[in-house]
C-alpha positions as CSV (number, residue, x, y, z in Angstrom):
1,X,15.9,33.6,62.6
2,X,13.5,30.7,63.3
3,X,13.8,27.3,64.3
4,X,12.0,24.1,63.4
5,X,11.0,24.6,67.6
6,X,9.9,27.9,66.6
7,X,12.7,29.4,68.3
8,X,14.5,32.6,67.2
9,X,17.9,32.6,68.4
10,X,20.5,34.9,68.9
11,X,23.9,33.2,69.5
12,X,27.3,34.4,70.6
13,X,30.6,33.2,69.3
14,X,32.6,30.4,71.1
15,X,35.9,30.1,68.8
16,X,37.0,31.0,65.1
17,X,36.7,28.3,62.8
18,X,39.8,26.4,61.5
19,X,39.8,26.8,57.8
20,X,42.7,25.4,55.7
21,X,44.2,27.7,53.2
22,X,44.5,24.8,50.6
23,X,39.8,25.1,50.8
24,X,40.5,29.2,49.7
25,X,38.9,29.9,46.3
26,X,38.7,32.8,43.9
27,X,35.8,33.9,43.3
28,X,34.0,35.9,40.0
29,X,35.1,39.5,39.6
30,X,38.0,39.3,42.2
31,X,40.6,42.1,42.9
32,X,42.7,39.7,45.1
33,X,40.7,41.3,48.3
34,X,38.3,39.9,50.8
35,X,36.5,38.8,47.6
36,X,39.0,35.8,47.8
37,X,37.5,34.5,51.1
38,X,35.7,31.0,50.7
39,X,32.1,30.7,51.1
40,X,32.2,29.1,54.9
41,X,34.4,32.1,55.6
42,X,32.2,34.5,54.0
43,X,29.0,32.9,55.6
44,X,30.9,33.7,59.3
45,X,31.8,37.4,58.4
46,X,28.2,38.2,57.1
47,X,26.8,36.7,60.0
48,X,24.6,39.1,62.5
49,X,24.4,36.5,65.4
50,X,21.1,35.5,64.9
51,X,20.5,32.1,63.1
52,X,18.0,29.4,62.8
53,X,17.9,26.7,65.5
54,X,17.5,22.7,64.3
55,X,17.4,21.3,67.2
56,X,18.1,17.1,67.0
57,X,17.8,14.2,69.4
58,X,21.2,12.0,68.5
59,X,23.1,14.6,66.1
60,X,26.1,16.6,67.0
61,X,27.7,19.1,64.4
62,X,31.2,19.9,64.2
63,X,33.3,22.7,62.8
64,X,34.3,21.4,58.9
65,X,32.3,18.4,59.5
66,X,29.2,17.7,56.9
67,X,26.4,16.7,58.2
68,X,23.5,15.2,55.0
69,X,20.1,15.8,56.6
70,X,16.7,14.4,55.3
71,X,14.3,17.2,56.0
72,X,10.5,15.5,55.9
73,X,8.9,17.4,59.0
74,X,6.7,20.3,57.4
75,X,7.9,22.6,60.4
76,X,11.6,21.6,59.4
77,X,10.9,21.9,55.7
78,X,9.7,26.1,56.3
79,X,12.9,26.4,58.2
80,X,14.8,25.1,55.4
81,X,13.2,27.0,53.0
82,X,13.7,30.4,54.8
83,X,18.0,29.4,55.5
84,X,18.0,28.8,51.4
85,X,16.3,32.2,50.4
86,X,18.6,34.1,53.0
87,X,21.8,32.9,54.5
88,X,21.9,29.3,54.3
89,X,23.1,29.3,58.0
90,X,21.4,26.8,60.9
91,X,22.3,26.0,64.4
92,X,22.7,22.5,65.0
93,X,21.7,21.6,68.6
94,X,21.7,18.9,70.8
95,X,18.8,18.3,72.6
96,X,18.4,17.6,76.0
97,X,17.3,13.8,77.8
98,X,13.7,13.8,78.4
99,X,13.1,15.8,75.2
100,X,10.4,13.6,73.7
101,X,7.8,14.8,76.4
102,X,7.8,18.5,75.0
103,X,9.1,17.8,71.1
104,X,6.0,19.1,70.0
105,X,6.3,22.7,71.9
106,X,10.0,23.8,73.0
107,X,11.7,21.1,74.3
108,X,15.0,21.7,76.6
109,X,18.2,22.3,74.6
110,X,22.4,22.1,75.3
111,X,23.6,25.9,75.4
112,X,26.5,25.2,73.1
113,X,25.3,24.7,69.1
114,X,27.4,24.6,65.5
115,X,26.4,27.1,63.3
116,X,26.5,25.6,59.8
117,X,26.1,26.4,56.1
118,X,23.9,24.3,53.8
119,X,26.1,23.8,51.1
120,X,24.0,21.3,48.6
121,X,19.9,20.9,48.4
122,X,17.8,18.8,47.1
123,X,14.1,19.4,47.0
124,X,12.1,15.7,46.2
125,X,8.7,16.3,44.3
126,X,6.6,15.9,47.7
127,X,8.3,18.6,49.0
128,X,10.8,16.8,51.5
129,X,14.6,17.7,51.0
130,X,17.8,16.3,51.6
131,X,20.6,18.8,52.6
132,X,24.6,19.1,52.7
133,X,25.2,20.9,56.0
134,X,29.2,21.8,56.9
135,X,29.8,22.6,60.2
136,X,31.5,26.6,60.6
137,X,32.1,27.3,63.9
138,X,30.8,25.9,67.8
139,X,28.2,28.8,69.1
140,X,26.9,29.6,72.3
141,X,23.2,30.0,72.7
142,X,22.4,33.2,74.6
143,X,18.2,33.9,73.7
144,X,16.1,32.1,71.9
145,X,12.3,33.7,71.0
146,X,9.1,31.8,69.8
147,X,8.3,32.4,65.9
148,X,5.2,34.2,65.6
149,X,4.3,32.2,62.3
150,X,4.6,28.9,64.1
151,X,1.0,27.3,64.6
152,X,1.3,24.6,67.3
């Protein structure tokens, strides 16, 4: 997927996420199956190990954790559109000292991410969004590519 860097990433797992029975929920048209999983657990078993990468100066993300984010770049605001027509997923990353000398290219990240799930949007009238985001699961960051679409 792409990032607000224009990065595509492909990410590896680092541990299983520690969710609490008491957060299970039944969902519509359940047999009492894997249809029973919640959401966050759902989100990590349909995941393909490739996820959007939101790479942020003074945030770290933690497994169960939310995270609200005010989306107002326009390159963040495409990312968030394209993580709330598909998955929902993003890779929370910390990014490296000295990052404000490349921000506007690919500046130099930590190798160790959280993949979260954007569990609650809001979409203001001039287009900037605020998001819910709950931390699934710590991720290691094994290849990132350059989104074609990305203009600067």
């Amino acid at each position: 997927m792409f990032s607000g860097t224009g990065r595509r990433t492909r990410i590896g797992s680092w541990t299983r996420p520690n969710v609490r029975e008491s957060n299970w929920i039944r969902r519509r048209g359940s047999n009492g199956t894997a249809a029973d999983m919640n959401e966050d657990q759902a989100a990590l078993a349909e995941f393909n190990g490739v996820a959007r990468l939101f790479p942020l100066p003074n945030l770290v993300l933690f497994p169960q954790a939310l995270q609200p984010l005010h989306i107002f770049e326009p390159r963040y605001r495409q990312l968030t559109a394209d993580a709330l027509i598909d998955d929902r997923l993003l890779a929370l990353v910390l990014l490296k000292p000295g990052w404000e000398q490349n921000y506007e290219q690919t500046p130099a990240i930590f190798p160790v991410a959280c993949l979260g799930r954007i569990v609650a949007d809001q979409l203001m009238p001039d287009g900037r969004s605020n998001l819910l985001v709950r931390g699934l699961s710590r991720v290691r960051i094994v290849e990132s590519r350059i989104d074609p679409r990305r203009s600067n």
